[in-house]
C-alpha positions as CSV (number, residue, x, y, z in Angstrom):
1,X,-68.6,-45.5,-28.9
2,X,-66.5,-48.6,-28.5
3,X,-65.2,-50.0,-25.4
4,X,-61.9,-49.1,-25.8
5,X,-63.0,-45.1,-26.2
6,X,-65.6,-45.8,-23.0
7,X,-62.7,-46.7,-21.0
8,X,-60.1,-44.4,-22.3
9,X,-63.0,-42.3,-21.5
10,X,-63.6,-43.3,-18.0
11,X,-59.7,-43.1,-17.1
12,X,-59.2,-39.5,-18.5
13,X,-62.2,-38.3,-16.0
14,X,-60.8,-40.4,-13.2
15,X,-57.5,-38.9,-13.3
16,X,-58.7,-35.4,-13.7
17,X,-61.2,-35.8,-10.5
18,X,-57.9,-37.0,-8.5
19,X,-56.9,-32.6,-8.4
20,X,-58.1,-29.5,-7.9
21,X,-56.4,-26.6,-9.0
22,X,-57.2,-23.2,-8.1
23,X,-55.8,-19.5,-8.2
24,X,-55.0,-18.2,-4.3
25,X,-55.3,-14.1,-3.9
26,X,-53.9,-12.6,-0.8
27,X,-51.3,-11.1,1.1
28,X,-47.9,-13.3,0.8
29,X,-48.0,-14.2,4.5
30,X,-51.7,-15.6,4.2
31,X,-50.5,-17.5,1.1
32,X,-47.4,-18.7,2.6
33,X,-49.7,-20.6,5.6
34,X,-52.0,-22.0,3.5
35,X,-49.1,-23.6,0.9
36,X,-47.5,-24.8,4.2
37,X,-50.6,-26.3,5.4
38,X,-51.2,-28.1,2.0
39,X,-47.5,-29.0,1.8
40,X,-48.1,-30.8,5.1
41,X,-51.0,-32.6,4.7
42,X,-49.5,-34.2,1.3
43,X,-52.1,-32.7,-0.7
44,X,-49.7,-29.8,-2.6
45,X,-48.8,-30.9,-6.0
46,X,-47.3,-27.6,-7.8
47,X,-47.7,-24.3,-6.4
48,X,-46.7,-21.4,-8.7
49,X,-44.0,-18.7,-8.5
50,X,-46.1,-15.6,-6.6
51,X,-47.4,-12.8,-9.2
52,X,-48.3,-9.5,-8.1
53,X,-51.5,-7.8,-8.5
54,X,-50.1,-5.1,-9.9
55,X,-51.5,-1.3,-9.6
56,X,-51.5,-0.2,-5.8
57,X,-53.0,-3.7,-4.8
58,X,-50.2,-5.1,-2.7
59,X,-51.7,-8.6,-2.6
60,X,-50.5,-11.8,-4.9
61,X,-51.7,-14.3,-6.8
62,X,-50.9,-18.3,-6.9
63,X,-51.9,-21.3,-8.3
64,X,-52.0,-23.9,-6.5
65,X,-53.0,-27.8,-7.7
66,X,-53.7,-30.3,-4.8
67,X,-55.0,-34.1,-4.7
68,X,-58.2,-34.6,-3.4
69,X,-57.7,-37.7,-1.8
């Protein structure tokens, strides 16, 4: 591996360990506090439209993508 691949490397892991994205299942209220909470903090970077469960489950689904630092 060449230096130049070791650092394009080293970059591409650094910028992926600055977020963590994650799907959020609940009732829309629950959701809606924890999105305000991240949106507060500064830590929300997208937050996706809500998606029902479908069936008789009344709860939705998110994804959400914060920074870590």
């Amino acid at each position: 591996m060449t230096t130049r691949e070791r650092t394009y490397t080293r970059a591409n892991q650094q910028r992926a360990a600055q977020y963590t994205e994650l799907w959020v299942i609940g009732s829309p209220e629950d959701i809606a506090v924890m999105i305000h909470a991240a949106s507060r903090t500064g830590r929300l970077v997208f937050v996706s439209a809500p998606q029902p469960m479908g069936g008789d489950d009344t709860r939705h689904r998110r994804y959400l993508r914060l920074r870590t630092h």
